[in-house]
C-alpha positions as CSV (number, residue, x, y, z in Angstrom):
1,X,80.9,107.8,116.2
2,X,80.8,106.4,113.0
3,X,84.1,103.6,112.5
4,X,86.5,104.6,110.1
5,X,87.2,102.4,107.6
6,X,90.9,100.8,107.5
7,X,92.9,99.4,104.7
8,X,96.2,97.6,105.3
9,X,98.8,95.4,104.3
10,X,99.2,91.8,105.3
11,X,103.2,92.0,104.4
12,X,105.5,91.4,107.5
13,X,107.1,95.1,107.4
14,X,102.9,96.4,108.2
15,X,102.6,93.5,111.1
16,X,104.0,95.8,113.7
17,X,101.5,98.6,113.3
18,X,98.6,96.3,113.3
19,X,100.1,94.9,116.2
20,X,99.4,98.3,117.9
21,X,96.4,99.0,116.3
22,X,94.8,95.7,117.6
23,X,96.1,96.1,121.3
24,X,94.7,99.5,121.8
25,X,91.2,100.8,122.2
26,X,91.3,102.3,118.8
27,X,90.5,99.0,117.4
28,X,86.8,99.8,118.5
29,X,87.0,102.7,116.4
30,X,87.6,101.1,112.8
31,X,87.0,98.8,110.4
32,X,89.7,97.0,109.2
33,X,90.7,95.4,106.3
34,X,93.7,93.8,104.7
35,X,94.6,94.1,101.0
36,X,97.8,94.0,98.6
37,X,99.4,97.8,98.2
38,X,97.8,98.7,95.0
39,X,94.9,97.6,96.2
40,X,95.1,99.8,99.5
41,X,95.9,102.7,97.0
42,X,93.0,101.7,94.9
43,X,90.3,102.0,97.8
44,X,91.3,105.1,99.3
45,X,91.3,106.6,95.8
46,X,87.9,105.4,95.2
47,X,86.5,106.3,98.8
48,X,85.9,102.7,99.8
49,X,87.4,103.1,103.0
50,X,88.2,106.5,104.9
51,X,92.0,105.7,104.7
52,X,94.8,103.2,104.6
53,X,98.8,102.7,104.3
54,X,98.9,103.5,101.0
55,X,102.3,103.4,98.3
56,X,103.5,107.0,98.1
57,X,103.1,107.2,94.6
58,X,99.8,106.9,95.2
59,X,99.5,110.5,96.8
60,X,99.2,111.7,92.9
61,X,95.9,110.4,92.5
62,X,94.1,111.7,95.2
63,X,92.4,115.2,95.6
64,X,93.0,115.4,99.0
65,X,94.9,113.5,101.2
66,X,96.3,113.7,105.0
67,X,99.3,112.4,106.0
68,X,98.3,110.8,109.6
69,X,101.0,110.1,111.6
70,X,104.9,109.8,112.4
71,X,104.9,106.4,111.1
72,X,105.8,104.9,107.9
73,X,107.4,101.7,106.2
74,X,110.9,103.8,105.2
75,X,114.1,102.2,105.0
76,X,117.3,104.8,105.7
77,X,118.8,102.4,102.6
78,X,118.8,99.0,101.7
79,X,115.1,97.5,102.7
80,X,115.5,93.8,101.5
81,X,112.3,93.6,100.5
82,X,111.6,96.1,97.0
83,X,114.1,94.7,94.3
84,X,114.8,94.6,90.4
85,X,115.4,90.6,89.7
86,X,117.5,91.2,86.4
87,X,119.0,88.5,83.8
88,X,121.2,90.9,82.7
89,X,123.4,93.9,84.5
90,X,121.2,97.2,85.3
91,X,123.5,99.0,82.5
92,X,122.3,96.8,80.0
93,X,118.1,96.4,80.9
94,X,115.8,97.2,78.2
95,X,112.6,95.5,79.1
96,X,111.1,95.7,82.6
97,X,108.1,93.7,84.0
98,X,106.2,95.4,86.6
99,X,104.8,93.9,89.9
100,X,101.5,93.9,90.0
101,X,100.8,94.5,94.2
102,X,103.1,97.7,93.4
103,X,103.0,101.2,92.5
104,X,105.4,102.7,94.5
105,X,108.0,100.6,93.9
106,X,107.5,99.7,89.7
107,X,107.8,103.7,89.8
108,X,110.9,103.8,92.2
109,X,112.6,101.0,89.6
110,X,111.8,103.1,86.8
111,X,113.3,106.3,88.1
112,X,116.6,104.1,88.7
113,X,116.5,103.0,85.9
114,X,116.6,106.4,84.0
115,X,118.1,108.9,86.1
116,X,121.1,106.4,87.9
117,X,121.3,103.5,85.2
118,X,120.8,106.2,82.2
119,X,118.2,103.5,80.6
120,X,115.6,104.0,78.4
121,X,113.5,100.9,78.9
122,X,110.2,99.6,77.6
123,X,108.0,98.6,80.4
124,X,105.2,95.3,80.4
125,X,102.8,94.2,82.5
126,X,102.9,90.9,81.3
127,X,105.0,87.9,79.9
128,X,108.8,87.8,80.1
129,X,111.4,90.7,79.9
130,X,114.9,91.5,81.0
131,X,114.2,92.2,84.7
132,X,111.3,92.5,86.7
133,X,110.1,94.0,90.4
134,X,109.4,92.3,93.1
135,X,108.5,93.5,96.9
136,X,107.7,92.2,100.1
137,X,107.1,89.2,101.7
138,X,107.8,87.3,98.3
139,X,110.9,88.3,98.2
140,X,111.8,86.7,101.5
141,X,114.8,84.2,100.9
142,X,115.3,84.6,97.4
143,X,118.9,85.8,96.9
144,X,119.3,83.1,93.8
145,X,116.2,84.0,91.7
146,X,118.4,86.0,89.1
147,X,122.0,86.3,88.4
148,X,121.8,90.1,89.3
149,X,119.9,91.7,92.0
150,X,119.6,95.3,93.2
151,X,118.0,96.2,95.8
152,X,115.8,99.6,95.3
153,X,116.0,101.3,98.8
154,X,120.1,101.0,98.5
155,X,120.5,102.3,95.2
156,X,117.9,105.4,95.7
157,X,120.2,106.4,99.0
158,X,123.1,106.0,96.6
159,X,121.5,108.2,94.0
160,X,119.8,110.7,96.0
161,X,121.5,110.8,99.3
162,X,118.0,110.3,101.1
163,X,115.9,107.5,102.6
164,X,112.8,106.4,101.4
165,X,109.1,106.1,102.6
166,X,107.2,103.2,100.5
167,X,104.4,103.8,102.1
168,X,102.2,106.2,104.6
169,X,99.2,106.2,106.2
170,X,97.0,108.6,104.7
171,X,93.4,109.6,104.9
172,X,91.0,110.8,101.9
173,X,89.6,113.3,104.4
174,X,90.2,114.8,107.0
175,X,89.2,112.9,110.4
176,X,88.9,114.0,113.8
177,X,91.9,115.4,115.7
178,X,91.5,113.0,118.9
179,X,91.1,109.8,116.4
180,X,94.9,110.8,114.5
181,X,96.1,111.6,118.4
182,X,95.0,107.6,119.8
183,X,95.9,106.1,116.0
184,X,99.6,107.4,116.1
185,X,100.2,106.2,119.6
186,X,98.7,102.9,118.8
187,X,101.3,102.7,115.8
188,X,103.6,104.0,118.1
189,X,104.0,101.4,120.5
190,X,103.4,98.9,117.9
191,X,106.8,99.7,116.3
192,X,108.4,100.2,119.6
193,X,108.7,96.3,119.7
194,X,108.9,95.0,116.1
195,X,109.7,91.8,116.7
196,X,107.0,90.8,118.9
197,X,105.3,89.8,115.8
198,X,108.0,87.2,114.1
199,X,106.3,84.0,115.7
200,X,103.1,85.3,113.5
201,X,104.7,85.1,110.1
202,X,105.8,81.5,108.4
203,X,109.3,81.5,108.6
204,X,111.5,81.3,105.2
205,X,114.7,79.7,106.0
206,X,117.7,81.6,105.2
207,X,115.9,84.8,105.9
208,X,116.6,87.1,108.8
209,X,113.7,88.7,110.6
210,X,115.4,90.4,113.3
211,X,117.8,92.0,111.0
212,X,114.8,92.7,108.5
213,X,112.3,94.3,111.3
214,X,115.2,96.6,113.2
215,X,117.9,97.6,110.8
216,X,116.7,97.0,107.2
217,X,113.1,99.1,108.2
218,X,112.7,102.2,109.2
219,X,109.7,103.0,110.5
220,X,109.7,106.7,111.8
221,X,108.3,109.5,108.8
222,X,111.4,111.9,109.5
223,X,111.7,115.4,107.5
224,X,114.0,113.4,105.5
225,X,111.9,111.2,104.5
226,X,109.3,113.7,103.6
227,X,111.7,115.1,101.0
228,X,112.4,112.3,99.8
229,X,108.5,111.8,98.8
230,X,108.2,115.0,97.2
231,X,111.5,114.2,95.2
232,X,110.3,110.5,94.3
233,X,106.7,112.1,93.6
234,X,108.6,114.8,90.9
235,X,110.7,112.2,89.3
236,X,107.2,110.1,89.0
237,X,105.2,112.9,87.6
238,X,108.2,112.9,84.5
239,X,108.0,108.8,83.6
């Protein structure tokens, strides 16, 4: 069988899945590679690679697509890792920067932004501006970066009562039944122990891995989380 081709994240919230995927026998199945998020969205848009854990608001931009597994990156809350960094209280943002690795999350900021802060901002992709987004691994240990912080997976719980999925793994096709069946379990057990992989990350002093990898992340796609999608992807489809 031809491999299918893989594209994932290098962040710390994605290490337990390739964990699984590289201890089980479907690692002789695929071709993997690791990019940024937008950059995962970008290939399996553009039917580089057969699919990949892509940012949710990606889905929008594909034809087709197949939702693969159970798994997800979600959080049931605050995540610690998707924030707004803001010079200035939410209430009073005007100008947003964008994060560049993002799409999912510069959307999720946006919807806050309008529907719970009741703003009307402009957004930029580059120089300065009032606040700005900023997600994973970058975000590690830096609770002093701005004088006002808000974490995105908190405030969406607060706004819509849900949890969120960032990110699912998602296919441009549809593959073969026995594949999906041996690519779940592998992400299965990889989440089963998510702290297995903390001795493979550079440590950021200050910042709490155990804490991040079982009670900030949530990795399991619930029906909850599915309803959160489709509400995230009908607020998206108004920005």
């Amino acid at each position: 069988m031809k491999k299918i081709a893989i594209s994932a994240v290098s962040y710390t919230n994605t290490l337990p899945f390739l964990q699984g995927i590289r201890n089980s026998a479907i690692i002789d199945k695929i071709d993997l590679s690791m990019d940024y998020p937008s950059e995962c969205a970008r290939r399996v848009i553009e039917d580089e690679v057969d699919m990949g854990i892509i940012p949710v608001a990606a889905l929008l931009k594909l034809p087709e697509y197949h939702i693969i597994s159970d798994y997800c990156i979600g959080s049931d809350g605050a995540v610690n890792s998707v924030f707004i960094y803001s010079q200035k209280p939410a209430e009073e943002i005007t100008t947003l920067l964008l994060d560049k690795q993002s799409r999912t999350s510069n959307g999720l900021a946006r919807i806050l932004l309008k529907h719970y802060w009741k703003r009307e901002i402009q957004v930029v992709t580059e120089g300065t501006a009032d606040a700005y987004v900023l997600i994973g691994d970058r975000t590690f240990g830096k609770d002093n970066l701005a004088p006002y912080i808000y974490d995105l997976g908190y405030y969406w719980k607060d706004f819509t009562g849900l949890p969120f999925a960032y990110a699912v793994w998602v296919s441009n096709k549809k593959l073969p039944e026995d594949f999906v069946e041996d690519f779940n379990r592998a992400l299965a057990e990889g989440v089963s122990h998510p702290t297995d992989i903390i001795d493979q990350v550079d440590q950021v002093e200050g910042f709490d891995y155990v804490t991040y990898l079982t009670e900030y992340l949530d990795f399991n796609l619930t029906e909850r989380k599915r309803e959160a999608i489709e509400k995230y992807l009908a607020f998206y489809k108004e920005l």
